[in-house]
N, C-alpha and C positions, 0 to 999 in steps of 0.2 A: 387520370394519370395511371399508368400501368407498376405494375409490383415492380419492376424492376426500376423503374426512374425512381423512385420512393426511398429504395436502398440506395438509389447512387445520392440522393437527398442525404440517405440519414448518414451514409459514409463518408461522404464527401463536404457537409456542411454542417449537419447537427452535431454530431459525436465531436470534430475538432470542437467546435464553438462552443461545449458543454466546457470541453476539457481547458479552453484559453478562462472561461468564466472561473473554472473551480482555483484555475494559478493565478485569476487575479483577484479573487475572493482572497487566498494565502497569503498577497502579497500587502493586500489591504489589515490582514491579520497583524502583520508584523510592524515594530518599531526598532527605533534604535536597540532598547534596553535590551531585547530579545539576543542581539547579535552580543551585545557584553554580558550577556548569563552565561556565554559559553565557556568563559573563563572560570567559571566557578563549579566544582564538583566534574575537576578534568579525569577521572581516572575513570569514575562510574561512567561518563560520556564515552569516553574510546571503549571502554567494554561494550555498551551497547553498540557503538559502529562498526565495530570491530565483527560482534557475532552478528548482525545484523546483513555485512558483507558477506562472513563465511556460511554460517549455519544456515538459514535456510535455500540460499541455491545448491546450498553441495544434496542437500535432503529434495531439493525439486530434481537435480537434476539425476539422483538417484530412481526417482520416483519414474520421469520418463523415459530412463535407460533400460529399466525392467519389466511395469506393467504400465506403461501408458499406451491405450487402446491402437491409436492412430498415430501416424507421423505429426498431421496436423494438431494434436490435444498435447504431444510429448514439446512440441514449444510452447505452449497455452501453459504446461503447466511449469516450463523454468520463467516463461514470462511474470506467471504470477509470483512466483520465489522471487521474484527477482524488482518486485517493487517494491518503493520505501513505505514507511508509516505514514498513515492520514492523519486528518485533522483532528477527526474524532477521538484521534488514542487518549490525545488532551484530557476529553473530557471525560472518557472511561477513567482514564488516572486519575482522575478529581474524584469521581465519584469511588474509586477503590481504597480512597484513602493512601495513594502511591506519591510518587517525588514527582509533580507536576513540574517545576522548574526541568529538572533532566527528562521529563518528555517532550517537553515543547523546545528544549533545545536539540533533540533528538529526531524529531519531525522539522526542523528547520535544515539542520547539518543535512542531513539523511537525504531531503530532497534536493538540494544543489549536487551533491554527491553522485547521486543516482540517474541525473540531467544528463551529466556526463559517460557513467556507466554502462547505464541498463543499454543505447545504441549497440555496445560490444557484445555484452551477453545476447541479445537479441538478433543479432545479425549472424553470431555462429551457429546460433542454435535454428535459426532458418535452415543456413547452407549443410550443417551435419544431420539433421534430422531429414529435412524434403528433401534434400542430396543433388538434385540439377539445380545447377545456381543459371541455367538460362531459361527456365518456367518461374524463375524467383528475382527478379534482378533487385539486389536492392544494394547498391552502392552503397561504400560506407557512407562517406561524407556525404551525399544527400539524406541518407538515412542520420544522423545525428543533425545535421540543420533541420530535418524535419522534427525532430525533438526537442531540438534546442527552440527551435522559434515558436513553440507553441507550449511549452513548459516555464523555460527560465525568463523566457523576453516578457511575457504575460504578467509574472510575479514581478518582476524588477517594476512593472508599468505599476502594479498595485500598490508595491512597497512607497513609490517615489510619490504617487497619488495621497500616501496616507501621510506621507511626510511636508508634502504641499500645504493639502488640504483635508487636514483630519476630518475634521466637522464631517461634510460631506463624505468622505471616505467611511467612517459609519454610519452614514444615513443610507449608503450603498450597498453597503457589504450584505446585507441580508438579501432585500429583492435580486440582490444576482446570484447568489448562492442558490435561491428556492428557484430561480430559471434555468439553473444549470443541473438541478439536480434532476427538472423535473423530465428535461432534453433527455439527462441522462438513464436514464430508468426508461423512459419513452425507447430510446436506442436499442437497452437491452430487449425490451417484449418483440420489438422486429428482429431485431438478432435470432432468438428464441425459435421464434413463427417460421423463418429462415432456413433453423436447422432442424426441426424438430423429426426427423429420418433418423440424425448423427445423434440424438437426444436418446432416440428410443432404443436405439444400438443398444450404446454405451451409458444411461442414467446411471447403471449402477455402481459404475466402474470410476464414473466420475466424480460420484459423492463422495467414493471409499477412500480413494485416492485426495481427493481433498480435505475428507475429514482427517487421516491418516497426517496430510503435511503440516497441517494444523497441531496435532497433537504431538506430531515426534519434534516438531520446531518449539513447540513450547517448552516440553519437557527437557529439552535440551540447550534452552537458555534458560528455565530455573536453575538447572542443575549446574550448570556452567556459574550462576550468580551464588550457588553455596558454596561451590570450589574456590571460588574467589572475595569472598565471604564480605558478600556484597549486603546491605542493609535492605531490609523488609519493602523499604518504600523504593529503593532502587530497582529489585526485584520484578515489583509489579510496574512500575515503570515499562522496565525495557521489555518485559514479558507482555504487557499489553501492545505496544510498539512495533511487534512482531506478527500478531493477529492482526490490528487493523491497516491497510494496506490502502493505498491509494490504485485500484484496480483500471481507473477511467485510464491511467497512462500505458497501462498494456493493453489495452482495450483500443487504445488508436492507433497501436502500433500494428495489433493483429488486423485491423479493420480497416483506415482508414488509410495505413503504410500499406502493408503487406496485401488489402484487398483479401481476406482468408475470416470469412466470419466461422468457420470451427472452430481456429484456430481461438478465440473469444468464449468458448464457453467455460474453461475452469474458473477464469475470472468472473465469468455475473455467474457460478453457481459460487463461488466461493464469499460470494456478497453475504448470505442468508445463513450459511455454516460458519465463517469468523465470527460473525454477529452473535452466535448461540454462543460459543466459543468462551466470545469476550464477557458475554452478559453471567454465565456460570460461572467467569475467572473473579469477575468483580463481588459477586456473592461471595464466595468462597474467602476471596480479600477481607472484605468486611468483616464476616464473622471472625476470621483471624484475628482482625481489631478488637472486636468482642470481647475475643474470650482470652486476648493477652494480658497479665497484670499490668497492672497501672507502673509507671516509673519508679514511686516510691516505693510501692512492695518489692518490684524487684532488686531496688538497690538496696532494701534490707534485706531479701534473703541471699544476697551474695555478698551480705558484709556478713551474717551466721555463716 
């Protein structure tokens, strides 16, 4: 089988087929209870949807209006701005000692929200950045059924599967997780293999710019969360929320819609740089637990 049938393999059936596993992996996650937590701790929730919408596409999309290398990398990187929080934020909030209840309602909102969304962002930012929309066709409305049926139709199947039949729905949810992840990672090393010319270009332009979106989006929703003088565990919440991103769904947009594996690399590098991101965010969390006084002493030194 020749390098090129391989890719049309891994773009045309592995990559979707990773990404319908990981939204029916989500959808298997979910239950009722999940959709009625949203009613609770409504104000810190629209804050994180809220910046979550604005803050970081407005900082990607600065990002590729000034130094992003390529036409093709300057959509790669509002694509990446412009996906919602994974699964994982979950468990980093757990582990940071953060408001898991408002991250898992935040990764739930976020991704139906974004279902919708990211088609638009994604579709201008084709036609403004590559500029001929007749070496680019991509319709809207096919372009959002392409999203919609392989994003929301996938979770819906999972959710209603978990709702049928729980038992089974967790005796599932793992072997398809670890077959989707495995697709997925598999995809990105031929992606990689693929570009590695565009790689040796721009490696460095790429990290900077991603470690850079990473860092002005964090500090610009902590900061945002004291202005607003949002609690500790809300905090790291929606700050963690913001780091880890569901990449697979700009990754089939670039790949397996648009046919533009460049346009894919801010996303698998930004895989390895969130990761550090969040793992240093979550330390730093902790110890702030640490070394905060306990409830009682401080409500004695603010009754002195």
């Amino acid at each position: 089988m020749s390098y090129a049938a391989l890719m049309a393999i891994m773009s045309g059936w592995l990559l979707p087929g990773s990404l319908v596993c990981i939204m029916v992996v989500m959808g298997l996650s979910l239950t009722t209870d999940d959709f009625r937590r949203l009613v609770h701790g409504r104000r810190a929730l629209f804050i994180g949807i809220a910046s979550m919408l604005v803050v970081p596409p407005l900082i990607g999309l600065a990002m590729a209006l000034t130094v992003a290398p390529t036409p093709a990398l300057a959509v790669g990187f509002i694509l990446l701005a412009t996906t919602p929080g994974g699964m994982l934020s979950n468990l980093f909030t757990d582990m940071a000692k953060g408001d898991l209840a408002l991250s898992m309602s935040l990764t739930l909102l976020l991704s139906i929200i974004y279902m919708f969304v990211v088609p638009f962002y994604a579709h201008f930012a084709i036609l403004h950045f590559l500029g001929v929309e007749a070496e680019v066709r991509v319709p809207l409305g096919a372009f959002v059924w392409d999203i919609f049926s392989i994003t929301l139709l996938p979770a819906g199947l999972g959710f209603a599967l978990r709702a049928w039949r729980p038992g089974f729905a967790l005796a599932v949810k793992g072997p398809v997780k670890l077959a989707a992840m495995i697709v997925l990672f598999t995809s990105f090393g031929f992606i990689l293999v693929d570009q590695i010319p565009t790689l040796r270009a721009n490696l460095g332009a790429l990290v900077w710019i991603t470690v850079a979106i990473n860092a002005l989006t964090l500090l610009a929703v902590l900061a945002l969360g004291r202005v607003l003088r949002l609690g500790r565990e809300q905090r790291v919440a929606i700050g963690i929320e913001h780091l880890m991103r569901q990449e697979g769904t700009a990754l089939f947009i670039a790949v397996s819609i648009v046919g533009n594996n460049e346009m894919s690399l801010p996303m698998i590098m930004n895989t390895p740089i969130a990761l550090l991101f969040v793992l240093a965010f979550v330390a730093l969390a902790r110890r702030g637990v640490r070394h905060a006084p306990p409830p009682e002493a401080a409500g004695s030194v603010a009754a002195a």
